[in-house]
C-alpha positions in Angstrom: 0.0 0.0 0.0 2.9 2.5 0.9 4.3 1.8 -2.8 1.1 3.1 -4.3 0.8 6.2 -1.7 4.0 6.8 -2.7 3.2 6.6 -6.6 0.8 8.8 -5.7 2.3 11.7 -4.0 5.1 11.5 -6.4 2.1 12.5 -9.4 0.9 15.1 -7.3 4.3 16.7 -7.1 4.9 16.2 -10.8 1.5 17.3 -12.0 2.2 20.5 -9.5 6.3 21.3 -10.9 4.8 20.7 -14.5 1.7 23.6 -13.7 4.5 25.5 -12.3 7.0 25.4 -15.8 3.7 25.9 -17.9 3.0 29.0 -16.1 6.3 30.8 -15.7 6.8 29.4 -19.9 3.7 31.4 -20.4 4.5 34.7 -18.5 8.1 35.0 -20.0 6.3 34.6 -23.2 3.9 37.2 -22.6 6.0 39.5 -20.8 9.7 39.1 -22.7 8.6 38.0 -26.3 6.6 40.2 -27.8 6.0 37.9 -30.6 3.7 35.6 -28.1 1.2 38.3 -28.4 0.6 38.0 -31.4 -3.0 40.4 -32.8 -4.6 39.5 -29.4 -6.6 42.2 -28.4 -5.5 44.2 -24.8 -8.3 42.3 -23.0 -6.7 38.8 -24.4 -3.4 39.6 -23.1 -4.9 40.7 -19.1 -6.4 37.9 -19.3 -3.4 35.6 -20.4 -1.6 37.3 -18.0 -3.8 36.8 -14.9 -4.8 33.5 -15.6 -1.2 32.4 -16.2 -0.4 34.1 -12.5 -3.7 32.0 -11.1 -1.8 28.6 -12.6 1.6 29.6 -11.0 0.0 30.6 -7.6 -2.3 27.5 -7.5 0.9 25.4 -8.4 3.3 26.9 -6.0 0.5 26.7 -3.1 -0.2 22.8 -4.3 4.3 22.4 -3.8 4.0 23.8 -0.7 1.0 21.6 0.4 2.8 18.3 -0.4 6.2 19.2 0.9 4.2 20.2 4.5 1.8 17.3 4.9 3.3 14.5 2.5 7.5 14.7 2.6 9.0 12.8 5.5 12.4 11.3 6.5 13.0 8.1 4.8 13.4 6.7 7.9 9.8 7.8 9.9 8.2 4.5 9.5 4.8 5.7 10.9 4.6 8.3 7.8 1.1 8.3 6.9 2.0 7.6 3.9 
């Protein structure tokens, strides 16, 4: 059972690292290469912009939840997971 928690947590972390490259590849895009804008229109680009901020935040918050209630010692047998 611990080898499946484990599997487990270890997707949650990945899933979580990959939102957090996806947003950061999206802000320097929008902020540093112009060329990402493209003809979007000024509301397009706000809202690129603030929903690529919500993806990093929720990411970030999501790395911080795992490494608090899910990363022990490899030695704590009792882990709960």
């Amino acid at each position: 059972m611990k080898e499946y928690k484990s599997k487990m947590i270890d997707y949650m972390r990945n899933k979580a690292l990959a939102d957090q490259s996806k947003a950061l590849a999206s802000l320097d895009l929008l902020l540093e290469q112009a060329v990402g804008i493209g003809d979007h229109s000024t509301d397009d680009y706000w809202t690129n912009i603030d929903a690529a901020l919500d993806v990093l935040v929720d990411a970030e918050d999501r790395l911080e939840a795992i490494e608090k209630y899910f990363t022990y010692p490899l030695d704590v047998e009792d882990a709960p997971y």
